[in-house]
C-alpha positions in Angstrom: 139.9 140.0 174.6 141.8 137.7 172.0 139.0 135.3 171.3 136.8 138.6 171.2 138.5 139.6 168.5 138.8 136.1 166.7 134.9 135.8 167.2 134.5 139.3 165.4 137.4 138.2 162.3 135.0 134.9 161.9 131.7 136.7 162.4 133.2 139.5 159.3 134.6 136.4 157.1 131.0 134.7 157.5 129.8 137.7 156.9 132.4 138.5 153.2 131.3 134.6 152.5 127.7 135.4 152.8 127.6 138.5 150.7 130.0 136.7 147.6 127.6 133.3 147.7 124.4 136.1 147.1 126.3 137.6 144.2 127.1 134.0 143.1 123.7 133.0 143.3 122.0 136.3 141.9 124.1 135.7 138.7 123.1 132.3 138.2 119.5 133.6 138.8 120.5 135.3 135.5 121.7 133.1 133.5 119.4 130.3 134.5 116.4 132.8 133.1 118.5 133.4 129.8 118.4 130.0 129.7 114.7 129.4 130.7 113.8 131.6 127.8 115.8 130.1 125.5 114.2 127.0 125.9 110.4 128.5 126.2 111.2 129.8 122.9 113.1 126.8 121.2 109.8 124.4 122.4 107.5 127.4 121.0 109.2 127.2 117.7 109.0 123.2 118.0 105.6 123.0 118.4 105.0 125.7 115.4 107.4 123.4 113.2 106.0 120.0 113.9 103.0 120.3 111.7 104.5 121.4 109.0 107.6 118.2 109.8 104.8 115.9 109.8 103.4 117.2 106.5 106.5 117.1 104.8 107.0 113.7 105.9 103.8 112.8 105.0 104.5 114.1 101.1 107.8 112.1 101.2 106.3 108.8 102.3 103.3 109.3 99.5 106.2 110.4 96.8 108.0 107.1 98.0 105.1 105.2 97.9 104.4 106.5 94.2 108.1 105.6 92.6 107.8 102.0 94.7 103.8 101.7 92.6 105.9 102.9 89.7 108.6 100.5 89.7 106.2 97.5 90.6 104.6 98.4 87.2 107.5 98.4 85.6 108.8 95.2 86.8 105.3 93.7 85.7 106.0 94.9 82.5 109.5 93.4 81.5 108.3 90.4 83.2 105.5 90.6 80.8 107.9 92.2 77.9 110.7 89.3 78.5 107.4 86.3 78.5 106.2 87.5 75.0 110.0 87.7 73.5 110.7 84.4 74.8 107.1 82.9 73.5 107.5 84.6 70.3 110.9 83.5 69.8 109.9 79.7 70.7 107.0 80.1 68.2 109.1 81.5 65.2 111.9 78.5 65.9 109.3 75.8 65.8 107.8 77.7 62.8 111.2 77.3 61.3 111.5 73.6 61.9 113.9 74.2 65.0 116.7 76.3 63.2 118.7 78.3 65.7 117.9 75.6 68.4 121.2 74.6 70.4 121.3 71.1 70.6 122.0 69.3 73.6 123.7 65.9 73.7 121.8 63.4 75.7 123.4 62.8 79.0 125.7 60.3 79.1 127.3 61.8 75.6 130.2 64.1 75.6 130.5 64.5 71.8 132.7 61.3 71.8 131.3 58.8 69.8 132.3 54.9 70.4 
């Protein structure tokens, strides 16, 4: 009669254990669909974005592509700018017989004369 009874208290605790892992389970049935659609609609929202990401991008790699044209031009020019200050200075010293003209010792000299 004892073990009768102990079958019957572990056939009712299998039983309370049963029913709370269901409840367990059916809620994180729930929440794994809350989550499910969360992330259908996040990808949705991806894929609806990403054209436009991709055009944006586009525009800022042209824009970037447009200053870096711009600034090559601009280095061209004082290259060209600086060549034709230094030329014309060099033309209007030799025009002036050399005036303004730092003069060099030859090497070997340091100013001290023997």
């Amino acid at each position: 009669m004892v073990w009768q009874v102990g079958i019957l208290l572990v056939g009712v605790g299998f039983l309370l254990l049963s029913l709370f892992a269901s409840l367990t389970l059916l809620n994180m049935t729930r929440s794994l669909r809350t989550i499910e659609s969360i992330l259908t609609l996040t990808l949705d929202e991806a894929r609806l974005a990403l054209p436009e990401l991709r055009h944006s991008l586009q525009q800022i790699d042209d824009m970037v592509s447009g200053v870096n044209d711009k600034f090559t031009a601009a280095d061209r020019a004082m290259n060209a700018t600086s060549a034709a200050i230094g030329g014309w200075r060099d033309r209007v010293r030799d025009t002036l017989g050399g005036l303004g003209r730092r003069h060099r010792p030859p090497a070997g000299q340091h100013g001290e004369e023997s």
